[in-house]
Backbone as ProteinMPNN parsed JSONL, in Angstrom:
{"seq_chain_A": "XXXXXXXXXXXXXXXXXXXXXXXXXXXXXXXXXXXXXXXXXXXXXXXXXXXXXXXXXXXXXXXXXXXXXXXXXXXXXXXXXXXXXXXXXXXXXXXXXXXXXXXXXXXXXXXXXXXXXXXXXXXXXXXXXXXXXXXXXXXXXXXXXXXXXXXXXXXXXXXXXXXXXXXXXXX", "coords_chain_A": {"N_chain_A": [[48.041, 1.129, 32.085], [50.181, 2.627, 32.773], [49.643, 4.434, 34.506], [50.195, 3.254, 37.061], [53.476, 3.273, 36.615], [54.487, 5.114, 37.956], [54.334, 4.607, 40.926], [55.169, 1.856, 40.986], [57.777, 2.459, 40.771], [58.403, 4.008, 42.645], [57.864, 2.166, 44.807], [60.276, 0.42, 44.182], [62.78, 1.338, 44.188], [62.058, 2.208, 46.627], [62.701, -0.192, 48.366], [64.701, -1.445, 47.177], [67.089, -1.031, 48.387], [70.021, -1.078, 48.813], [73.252, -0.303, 50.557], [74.418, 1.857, 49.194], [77.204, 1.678, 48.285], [80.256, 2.807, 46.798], [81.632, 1.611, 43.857], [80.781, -0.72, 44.516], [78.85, -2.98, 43.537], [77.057, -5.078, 44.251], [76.073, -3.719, 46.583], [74.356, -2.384, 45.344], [72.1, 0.596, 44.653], [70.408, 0.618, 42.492], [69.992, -1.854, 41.937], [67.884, -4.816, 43.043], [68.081, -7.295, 45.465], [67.494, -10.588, 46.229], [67.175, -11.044, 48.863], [66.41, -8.413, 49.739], [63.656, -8.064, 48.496], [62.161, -10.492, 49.179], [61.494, -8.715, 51.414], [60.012, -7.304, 51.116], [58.0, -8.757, 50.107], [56.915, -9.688, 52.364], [56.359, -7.378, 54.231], [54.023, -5.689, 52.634], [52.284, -8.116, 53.213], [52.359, -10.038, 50.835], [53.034, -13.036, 50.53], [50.777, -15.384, 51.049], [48.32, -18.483, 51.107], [47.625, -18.322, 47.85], [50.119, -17.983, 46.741], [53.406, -18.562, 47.425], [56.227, -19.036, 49.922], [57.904, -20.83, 47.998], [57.095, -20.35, 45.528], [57.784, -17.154, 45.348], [60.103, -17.128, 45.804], [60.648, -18.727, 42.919], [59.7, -17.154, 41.116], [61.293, -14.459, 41.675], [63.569, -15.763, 40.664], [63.413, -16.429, 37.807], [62.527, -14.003, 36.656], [64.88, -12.739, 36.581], [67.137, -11.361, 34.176], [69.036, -13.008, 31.827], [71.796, -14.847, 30.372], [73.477, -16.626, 27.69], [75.698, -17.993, 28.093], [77.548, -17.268, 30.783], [80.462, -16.881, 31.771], [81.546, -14.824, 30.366], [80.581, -12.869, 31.369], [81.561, -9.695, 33.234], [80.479, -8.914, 35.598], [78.877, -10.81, 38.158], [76.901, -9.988, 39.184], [74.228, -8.794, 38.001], [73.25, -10.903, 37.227], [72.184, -11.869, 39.485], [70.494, -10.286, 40.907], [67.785, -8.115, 40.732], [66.863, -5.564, 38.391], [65.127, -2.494, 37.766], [63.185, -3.255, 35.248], [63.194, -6.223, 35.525], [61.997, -6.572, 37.727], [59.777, -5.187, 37.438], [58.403, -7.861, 35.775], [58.429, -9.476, 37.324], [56.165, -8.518, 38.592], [54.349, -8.66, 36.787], [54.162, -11.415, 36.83], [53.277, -11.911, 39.443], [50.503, -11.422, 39.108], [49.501, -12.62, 37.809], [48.974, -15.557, 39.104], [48.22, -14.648, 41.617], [45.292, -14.504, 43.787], [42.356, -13.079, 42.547], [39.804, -11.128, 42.789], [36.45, -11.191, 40.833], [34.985, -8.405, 38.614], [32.704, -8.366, 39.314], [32.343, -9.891, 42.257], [33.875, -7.935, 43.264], [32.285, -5.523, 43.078], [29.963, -6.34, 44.244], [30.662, -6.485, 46.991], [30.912, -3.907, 47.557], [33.073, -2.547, 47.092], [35.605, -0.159, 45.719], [37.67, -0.937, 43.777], [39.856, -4.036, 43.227], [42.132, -3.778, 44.998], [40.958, -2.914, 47.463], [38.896, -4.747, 48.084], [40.799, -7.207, 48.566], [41.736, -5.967, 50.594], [39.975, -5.838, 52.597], [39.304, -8.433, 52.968], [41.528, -9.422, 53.811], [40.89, -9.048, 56.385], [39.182, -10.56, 57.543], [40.45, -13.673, 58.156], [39.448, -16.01, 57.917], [37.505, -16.323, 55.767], [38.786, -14.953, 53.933], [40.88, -16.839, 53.478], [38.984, -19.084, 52.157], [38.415, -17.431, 50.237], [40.993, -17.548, 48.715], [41.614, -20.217, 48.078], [39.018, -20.609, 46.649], [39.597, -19.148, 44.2], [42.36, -18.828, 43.311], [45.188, -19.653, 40.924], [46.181, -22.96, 39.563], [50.036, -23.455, 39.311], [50.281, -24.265, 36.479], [48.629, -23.401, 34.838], [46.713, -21.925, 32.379], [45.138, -18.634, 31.814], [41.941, -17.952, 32.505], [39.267, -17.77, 29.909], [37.836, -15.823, 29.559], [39.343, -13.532, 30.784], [42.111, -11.661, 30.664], [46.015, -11.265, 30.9], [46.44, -8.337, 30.911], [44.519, -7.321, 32.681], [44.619, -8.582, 34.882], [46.831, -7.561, 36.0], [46.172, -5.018, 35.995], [44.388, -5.035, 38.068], [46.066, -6.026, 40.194], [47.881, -4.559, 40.608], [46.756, -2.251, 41.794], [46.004, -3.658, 44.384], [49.022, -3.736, 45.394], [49.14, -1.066, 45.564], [47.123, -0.005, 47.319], [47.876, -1.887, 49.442], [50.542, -0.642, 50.234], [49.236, 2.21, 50.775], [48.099, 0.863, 53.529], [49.901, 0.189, 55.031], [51.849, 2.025, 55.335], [49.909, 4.399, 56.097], [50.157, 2.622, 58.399], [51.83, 2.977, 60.33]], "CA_chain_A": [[49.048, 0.668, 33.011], [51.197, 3.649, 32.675], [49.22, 5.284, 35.841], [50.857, 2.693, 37.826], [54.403, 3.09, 36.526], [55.453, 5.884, 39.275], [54.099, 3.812, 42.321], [56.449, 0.656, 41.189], [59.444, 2.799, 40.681], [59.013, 4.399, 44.108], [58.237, 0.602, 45.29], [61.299, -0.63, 43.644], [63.423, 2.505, 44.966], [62.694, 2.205, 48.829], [63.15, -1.588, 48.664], [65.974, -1.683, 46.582], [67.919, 0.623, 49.053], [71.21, -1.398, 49.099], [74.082, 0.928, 51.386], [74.992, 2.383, 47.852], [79.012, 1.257, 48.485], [80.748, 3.049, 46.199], [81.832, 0.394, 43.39], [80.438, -2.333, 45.154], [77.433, -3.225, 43.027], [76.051, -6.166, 44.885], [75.037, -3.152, 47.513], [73.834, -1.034, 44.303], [70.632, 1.5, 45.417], [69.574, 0.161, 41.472], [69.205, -3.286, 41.728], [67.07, -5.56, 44.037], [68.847, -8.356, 45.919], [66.68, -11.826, 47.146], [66.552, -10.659, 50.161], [65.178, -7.089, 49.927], [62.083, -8.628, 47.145], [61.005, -11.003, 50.504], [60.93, -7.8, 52.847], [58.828, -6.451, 50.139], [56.606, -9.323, 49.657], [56.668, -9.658, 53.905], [55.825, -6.027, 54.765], [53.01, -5.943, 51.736], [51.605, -9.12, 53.14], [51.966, -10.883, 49.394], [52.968, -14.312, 50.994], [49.733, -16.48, 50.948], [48.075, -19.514, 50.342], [47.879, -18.136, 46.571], [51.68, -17.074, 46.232], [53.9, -19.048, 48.614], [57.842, -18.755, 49.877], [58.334, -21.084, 47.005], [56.646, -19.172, 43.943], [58.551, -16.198, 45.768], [61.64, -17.857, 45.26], [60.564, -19.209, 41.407], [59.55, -15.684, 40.61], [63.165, -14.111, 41.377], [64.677, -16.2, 39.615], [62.473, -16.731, 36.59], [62.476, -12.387, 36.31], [66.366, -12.25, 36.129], [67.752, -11.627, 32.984], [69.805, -14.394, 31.483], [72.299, -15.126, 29.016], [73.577, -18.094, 27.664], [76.835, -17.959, 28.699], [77.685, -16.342, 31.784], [81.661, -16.619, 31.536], [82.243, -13.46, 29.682], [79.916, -11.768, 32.253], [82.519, -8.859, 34.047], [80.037, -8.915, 37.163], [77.75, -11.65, 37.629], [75.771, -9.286, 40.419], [73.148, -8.343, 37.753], [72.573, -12.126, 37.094], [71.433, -12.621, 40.696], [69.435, -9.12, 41.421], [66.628, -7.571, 39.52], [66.811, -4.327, 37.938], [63.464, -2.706, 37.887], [62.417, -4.282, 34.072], [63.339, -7.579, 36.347], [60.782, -6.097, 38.934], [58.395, -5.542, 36.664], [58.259, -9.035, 35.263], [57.764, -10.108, 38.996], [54.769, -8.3, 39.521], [53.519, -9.268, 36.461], [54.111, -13.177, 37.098], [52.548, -12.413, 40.664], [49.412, -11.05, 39.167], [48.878, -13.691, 37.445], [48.928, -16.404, 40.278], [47.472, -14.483, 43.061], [43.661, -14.649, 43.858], [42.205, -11.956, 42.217], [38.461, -11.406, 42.473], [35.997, -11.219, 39.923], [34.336, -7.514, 38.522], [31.486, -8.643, 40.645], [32.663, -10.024, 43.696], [34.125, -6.56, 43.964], [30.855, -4.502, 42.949], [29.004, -7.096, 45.413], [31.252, -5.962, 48.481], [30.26, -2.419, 47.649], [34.384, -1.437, 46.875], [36.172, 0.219, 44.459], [38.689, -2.106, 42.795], [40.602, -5.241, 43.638], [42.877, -3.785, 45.964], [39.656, -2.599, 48.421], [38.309, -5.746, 48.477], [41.258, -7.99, 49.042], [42.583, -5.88, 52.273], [38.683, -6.063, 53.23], [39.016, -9.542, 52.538], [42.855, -10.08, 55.005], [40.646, -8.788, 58.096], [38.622, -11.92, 57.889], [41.188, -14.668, 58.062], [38.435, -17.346, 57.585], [36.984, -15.941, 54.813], [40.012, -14.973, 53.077], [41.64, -18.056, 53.346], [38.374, -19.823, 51.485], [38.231, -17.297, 48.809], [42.055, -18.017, 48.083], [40.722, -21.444, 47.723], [38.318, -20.513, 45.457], [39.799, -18.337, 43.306], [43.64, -19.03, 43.272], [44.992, -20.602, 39.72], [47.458, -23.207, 39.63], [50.934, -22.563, 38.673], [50.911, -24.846, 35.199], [47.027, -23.617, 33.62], [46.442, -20.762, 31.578], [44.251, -17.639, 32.421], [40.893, -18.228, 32.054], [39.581, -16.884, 28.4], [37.57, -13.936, 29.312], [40.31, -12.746, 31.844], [43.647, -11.158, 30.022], [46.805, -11.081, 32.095], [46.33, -6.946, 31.587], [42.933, -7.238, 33.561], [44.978, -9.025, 36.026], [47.559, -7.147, 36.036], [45.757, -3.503, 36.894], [44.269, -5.647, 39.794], [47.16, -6.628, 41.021], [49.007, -3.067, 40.621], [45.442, -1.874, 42.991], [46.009, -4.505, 45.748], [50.224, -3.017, 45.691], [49.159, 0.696, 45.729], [46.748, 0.077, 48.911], [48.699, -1.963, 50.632], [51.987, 0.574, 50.856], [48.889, 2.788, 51.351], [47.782, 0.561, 54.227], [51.057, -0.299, 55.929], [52.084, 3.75, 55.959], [49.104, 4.535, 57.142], [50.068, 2.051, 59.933], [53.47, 3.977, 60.929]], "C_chain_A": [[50.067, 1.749, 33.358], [50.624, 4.637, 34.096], [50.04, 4.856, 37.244], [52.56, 2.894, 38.369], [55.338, 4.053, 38.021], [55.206, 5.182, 40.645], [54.781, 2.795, 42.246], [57.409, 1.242, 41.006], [59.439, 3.202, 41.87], [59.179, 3.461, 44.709], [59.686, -0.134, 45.261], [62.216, 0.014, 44.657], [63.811, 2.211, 46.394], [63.077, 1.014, 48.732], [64.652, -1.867, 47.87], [67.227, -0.715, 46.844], [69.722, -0.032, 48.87], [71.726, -0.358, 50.296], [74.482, 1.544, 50.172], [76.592, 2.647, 48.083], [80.254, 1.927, 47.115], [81.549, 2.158, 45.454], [81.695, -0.651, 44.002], [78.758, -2.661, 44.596], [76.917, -4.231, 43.585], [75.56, -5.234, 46.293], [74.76, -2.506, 46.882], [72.318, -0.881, 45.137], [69.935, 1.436, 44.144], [69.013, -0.669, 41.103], [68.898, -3.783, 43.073], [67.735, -6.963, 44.661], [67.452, -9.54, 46.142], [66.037, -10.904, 48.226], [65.397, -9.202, 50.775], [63.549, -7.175, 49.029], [61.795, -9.723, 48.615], [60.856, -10.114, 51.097], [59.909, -7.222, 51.987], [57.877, -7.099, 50.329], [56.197, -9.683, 51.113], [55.504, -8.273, 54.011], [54.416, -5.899, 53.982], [52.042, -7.354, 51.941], [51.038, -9.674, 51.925], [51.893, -12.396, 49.742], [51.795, -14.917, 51.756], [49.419, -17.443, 50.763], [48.668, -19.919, 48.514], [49.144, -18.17, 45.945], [52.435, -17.548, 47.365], [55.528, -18.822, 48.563], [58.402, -19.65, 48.179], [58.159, -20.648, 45.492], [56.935, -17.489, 44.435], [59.808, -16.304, 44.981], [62.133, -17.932, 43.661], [60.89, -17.689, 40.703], [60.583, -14.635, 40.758], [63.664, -14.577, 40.577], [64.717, -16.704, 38.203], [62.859, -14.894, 35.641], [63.992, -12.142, 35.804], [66.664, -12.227, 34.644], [69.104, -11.96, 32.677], [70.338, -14.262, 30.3], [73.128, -16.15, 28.849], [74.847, -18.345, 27.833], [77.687, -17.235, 29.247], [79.312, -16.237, 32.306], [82.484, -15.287, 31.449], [81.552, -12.038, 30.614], [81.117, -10.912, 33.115], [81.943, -8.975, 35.601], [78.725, -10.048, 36.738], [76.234, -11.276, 38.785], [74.075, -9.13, 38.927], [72.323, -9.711, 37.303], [71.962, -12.664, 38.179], [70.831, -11.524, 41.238], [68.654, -8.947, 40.539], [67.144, -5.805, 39.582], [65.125, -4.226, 37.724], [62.903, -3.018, 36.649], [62.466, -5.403, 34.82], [61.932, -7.677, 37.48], [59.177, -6.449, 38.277], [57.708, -7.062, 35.713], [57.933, -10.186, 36.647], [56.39, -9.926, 39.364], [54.115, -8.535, 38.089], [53.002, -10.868, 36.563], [53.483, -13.328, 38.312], [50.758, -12.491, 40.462], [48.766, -11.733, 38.545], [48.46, -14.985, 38.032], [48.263, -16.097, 41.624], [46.005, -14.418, 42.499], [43.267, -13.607, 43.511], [40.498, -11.805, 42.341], [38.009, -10.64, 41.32], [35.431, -9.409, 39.916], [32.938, -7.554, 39.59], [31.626, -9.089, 41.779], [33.078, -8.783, 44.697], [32.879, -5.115, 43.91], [30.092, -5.151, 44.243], [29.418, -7.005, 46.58], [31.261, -4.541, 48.674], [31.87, -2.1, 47.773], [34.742, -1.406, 45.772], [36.669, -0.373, 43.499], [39.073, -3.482, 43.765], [41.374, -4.965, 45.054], [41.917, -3.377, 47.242], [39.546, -3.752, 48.835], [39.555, -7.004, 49.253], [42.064, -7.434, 50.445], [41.277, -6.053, 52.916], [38.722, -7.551, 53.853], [40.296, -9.869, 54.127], [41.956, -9.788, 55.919], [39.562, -9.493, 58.485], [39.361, -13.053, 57.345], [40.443, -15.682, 57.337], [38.211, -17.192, 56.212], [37.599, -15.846, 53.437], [40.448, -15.826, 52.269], [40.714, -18.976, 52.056], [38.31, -19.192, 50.361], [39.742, -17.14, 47.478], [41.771, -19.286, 47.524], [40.227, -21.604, 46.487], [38.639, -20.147, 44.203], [41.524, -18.268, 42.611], [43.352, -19.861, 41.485], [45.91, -21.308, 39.665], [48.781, -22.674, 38.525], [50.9, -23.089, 37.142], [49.617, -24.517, 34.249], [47.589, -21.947, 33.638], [45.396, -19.99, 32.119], [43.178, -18.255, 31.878], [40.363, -16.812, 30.435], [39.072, -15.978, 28.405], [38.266, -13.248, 30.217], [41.663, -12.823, 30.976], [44.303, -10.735, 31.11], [46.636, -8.884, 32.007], [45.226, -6.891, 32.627], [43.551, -7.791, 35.379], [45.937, -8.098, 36.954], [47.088, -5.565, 36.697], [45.238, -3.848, 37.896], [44.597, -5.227, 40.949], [48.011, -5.123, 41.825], [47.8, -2.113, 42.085], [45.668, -2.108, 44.511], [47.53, -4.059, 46.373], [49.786, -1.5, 46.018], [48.088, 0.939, 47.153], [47.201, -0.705, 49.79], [49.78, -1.406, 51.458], [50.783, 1.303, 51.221], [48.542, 2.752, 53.036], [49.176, 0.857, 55.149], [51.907, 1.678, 56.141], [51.525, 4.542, 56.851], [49.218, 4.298, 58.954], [51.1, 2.346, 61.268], [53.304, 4.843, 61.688]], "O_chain_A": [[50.767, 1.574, 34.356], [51.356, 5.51, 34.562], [50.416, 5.588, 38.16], [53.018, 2.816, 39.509], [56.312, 3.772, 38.719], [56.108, 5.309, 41.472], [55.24, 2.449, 43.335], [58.36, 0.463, 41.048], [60.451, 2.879, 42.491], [60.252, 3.322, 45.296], [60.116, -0.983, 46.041], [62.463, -0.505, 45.745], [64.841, 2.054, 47.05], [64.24, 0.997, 49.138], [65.524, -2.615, 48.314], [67.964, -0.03, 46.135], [70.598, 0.831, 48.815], [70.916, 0.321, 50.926], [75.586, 1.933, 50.553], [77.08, 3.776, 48.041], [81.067, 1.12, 46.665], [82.407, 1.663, 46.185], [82.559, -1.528, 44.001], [77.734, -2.547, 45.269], [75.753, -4.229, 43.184], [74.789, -5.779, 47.083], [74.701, -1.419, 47.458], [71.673, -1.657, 45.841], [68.851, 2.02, 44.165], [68.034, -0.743, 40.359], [69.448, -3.358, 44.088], [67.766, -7.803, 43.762], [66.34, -9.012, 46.192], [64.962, -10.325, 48.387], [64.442, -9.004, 51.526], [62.61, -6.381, 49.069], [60.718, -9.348, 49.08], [59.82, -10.283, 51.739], [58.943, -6.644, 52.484], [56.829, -6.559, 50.682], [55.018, -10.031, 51.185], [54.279, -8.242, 53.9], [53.474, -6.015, 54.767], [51.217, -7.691, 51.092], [49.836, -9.848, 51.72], [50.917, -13.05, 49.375], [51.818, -14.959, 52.987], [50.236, -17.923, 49.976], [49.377, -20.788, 48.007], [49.267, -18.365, 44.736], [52.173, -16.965, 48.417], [56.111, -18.512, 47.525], [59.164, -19.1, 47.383], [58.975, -20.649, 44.571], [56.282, -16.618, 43.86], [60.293, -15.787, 43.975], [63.189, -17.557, 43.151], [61.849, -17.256, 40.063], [60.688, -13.873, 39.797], [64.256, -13.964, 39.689], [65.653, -17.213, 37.587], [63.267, -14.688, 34.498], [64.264, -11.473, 34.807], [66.359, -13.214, 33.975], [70.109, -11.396, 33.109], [69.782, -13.766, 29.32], [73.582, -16.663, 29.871], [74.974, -19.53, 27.524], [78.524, -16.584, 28.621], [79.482, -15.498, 33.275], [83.472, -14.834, 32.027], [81.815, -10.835, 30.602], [81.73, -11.707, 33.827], [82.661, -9.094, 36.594], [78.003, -10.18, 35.75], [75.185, -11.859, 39.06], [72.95, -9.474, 39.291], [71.115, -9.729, 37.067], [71.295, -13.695, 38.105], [70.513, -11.796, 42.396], [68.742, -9.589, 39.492], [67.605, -5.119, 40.494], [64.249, -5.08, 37.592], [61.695, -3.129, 36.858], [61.303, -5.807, 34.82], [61.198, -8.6, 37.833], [58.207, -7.199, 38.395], [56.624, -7.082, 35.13], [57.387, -11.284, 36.754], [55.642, -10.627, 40.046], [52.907, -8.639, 38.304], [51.878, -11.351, 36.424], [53.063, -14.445, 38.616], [49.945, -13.139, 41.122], [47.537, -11.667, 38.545], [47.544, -15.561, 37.446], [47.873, -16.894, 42.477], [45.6, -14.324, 41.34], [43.809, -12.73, 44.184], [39.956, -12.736, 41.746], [38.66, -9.74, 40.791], [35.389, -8.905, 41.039], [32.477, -6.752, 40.401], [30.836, -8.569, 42.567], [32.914, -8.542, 45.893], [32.789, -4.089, 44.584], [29.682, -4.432, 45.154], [28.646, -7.416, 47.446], [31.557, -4.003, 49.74], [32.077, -1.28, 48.668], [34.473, -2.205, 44.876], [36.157, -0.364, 42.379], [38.557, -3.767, 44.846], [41.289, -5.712, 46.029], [42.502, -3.719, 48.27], [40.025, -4.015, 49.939], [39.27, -7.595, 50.294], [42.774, -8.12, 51.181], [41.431, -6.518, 54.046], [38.285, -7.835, 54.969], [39.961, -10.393, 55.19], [42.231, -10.61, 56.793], [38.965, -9.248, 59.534], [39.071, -13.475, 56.225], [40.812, -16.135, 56.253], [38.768, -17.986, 55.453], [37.271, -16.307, 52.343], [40.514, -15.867, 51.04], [41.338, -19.505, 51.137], [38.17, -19.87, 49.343], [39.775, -16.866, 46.278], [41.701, -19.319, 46.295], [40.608, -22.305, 45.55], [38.132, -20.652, 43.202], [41.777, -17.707, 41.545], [42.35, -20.333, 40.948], [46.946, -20.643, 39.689], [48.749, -21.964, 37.52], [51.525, -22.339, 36.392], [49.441, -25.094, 33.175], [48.306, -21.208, 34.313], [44.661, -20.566, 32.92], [43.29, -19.013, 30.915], [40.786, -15.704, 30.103], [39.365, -15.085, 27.61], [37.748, -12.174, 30.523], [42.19, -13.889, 30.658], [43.815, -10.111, 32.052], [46.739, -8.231, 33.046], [45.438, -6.07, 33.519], [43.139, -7.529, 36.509], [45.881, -7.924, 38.171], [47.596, -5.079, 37.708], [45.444, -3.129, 38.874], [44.175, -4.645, 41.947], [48.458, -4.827, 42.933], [48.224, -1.519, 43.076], [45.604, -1.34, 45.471], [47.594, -3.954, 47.597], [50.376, -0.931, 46.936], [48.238, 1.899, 47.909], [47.036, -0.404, 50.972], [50.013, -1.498, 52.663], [50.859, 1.298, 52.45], [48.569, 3.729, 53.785], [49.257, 1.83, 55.899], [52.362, 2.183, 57.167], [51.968, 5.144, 57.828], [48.88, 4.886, 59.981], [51.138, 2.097, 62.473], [54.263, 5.497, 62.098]]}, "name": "protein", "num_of_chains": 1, "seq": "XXXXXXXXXXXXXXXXXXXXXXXXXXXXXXXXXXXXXXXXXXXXXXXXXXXXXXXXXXXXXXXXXXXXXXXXXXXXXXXXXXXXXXXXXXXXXXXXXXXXXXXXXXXXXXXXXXXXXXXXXXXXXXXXXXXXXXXXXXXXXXXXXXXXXXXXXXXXXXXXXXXXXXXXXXX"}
């Protein structure tokens, strides 16, 4: 997983641009607001069947880190942004919920990894759509037992590193 780690910090980085306001941490250029984690999951076409505005939503606010009494907090900005450990607890909770295909579904489309197959996969709507269907897991079951959330998880990190490839490309 550690191959990944520089492609989500640059991820986190451009999206988490705030105006960097000099003491004004709710526009910090360190942490991630709501709003800049949807242009992320917009632009990256993450919002799907699989992964919807509302397990968008969950998944912000599930990632934050929390403490049990938020009184003594001096700023309560870092209780409503993500820092990138916050980030990273996003994209693992996504990679566990989005449609991921199988070692063979992706050998049997003749591509590389996960992330090949599922932009293969967006440029047939139809198709797509049914193997979200198929393959999606709901939000309250457990992984299946020969799939570990790491397995999911380098996927997932696949389907992020060609889609910024895609969408740059498209600039």
């Amino acid at each position: 997983m550690l191959e990944f780690e520089p492609s989500l910090k640059a991820l986190f980085t451009v999206y988490a641009y705030g105006d960097g306001l000099q003491n004004d941490e709710v526009k910090s250029t360190s942490l991630m607001d709501y709003l800049e984690w949807r242009m992320l999951l917009r632009d990256l076409s993450l919002i799907q069947d699989d992964f919807r505005d509302r397990e968008a939503a969950l998944t912000f606010v599930w990632a934050r880190m929390r403490v049990a009494d938020e009184r003594p907090l001096k700023s309560r900005v870092k209780s409503t942004q993500l820092s990138f450990v916050d980030f990273l607890d996003c994209v693992v909770r996504m990679a566990k919920y989005k449609a991921m295909p199988s070692k063979e579904q992706i050998y049997d489309a003749g591509c590389e990894d996960a992330g090949e197959f599922i932009l293969m996969m967006r440029e047939k709507p139809t198709e797509y759509a049914k193997f979200i269907q198929e393959n999606m897991l709901p939000w309250d079951s457990a992984l299946p037992e020969d799939e570990g959330i790491h397995l999911r998880l380098v996927d997932f990190c696949y389907v992020l590193v060609r889609s910024v490839k895609t969408v740059l490309a498209d600039d």
